[in-house]
N, C-alpha and C positions, 0 to 999 in steps of 0.2 A: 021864339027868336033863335036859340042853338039848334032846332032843327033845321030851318029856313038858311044859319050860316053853313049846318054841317051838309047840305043838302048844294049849295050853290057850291063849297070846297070839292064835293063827287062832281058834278058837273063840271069844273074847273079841269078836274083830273083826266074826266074821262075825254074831255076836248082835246087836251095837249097829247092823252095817249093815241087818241084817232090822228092829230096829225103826225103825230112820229110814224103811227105804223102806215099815212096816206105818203110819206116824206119816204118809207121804205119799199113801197111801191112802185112808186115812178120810179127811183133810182131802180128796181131790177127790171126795169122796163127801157130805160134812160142810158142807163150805163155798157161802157161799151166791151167790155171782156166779164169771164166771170170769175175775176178776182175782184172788180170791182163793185160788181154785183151781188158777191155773197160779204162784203164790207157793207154796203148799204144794210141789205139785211141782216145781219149778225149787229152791226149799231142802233142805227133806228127801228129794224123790226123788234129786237129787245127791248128797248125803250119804250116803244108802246106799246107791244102786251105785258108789259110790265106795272105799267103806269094802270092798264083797265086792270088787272089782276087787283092791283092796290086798290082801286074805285069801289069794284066788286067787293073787296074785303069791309072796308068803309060800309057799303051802304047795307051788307048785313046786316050791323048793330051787332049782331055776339060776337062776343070773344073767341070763342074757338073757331068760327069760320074767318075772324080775322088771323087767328095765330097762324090759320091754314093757308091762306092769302098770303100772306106776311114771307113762312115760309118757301113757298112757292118762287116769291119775288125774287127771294135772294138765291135761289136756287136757281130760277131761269136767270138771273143776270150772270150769275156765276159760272154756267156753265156755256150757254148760247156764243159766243164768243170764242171759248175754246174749241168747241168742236167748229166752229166755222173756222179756227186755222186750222185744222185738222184736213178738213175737207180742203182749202187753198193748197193744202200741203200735198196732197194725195193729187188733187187735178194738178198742180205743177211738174209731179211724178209722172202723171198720163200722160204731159204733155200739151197740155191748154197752153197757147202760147197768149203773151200777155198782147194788151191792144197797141196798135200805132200810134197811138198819143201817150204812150209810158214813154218816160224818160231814161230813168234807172231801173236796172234788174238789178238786186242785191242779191240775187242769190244767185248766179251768174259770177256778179262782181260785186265780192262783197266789200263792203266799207272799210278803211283802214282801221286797226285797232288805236284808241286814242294812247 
């Protein structure tokens, strides 16, 4: 019976990680400049291999592949993000001009201090 539940929880996980990383797909496929594209992927492609990382870690059973899992997780969450404004930062420097459906440039014109 706890295998059967812990076995459909992997399955659960590893469904919602496939669709964050099919959701981070299409967006860099979808999307129309690449700030908006490396947004997709820096949120949702995080998300889902993050979510199968955890799956992975689960459906070892030991402990140390989960502790190794585990920290991976919080390491790709923690990082993947930053270096994706990193990289935004650098292509706004090169010069990637943003899409014709942006509204606001903040960094252009930045927002009033409150």
């Amino acid at each position: 019976m706890i295998a059967m539940l812990m076995d459909t929880l992997i399955a659960l996980i590893v469904l919602l990680g496939a669709l964050f990383a099919l959701a981070a797909a299409i967006g860099l496929n979808r999307l129309p400049d690449v700030y908006s594209r490396m947004h997709a992927a820096s949120k949702a492609g995080t998300v889902g291999s993050a979510l199968m990382l955890l799956a992975v870690g689960l459906h070892a059973g030991d402990l140390a592949t989960l502790a190794r899992a585990l920290a991976g997780f919080f390491f790709f969450v923690l990082t993947a993000p930053v270096s994706a404004h990193l990289l935004a930062m650098a292509a706004r420097r090169a010069g990637y001009p943003l899409a014709s459906q942006s509204v606001v440039d903040e960094i252009k014109n930045p927002p009033e201090s409150i």
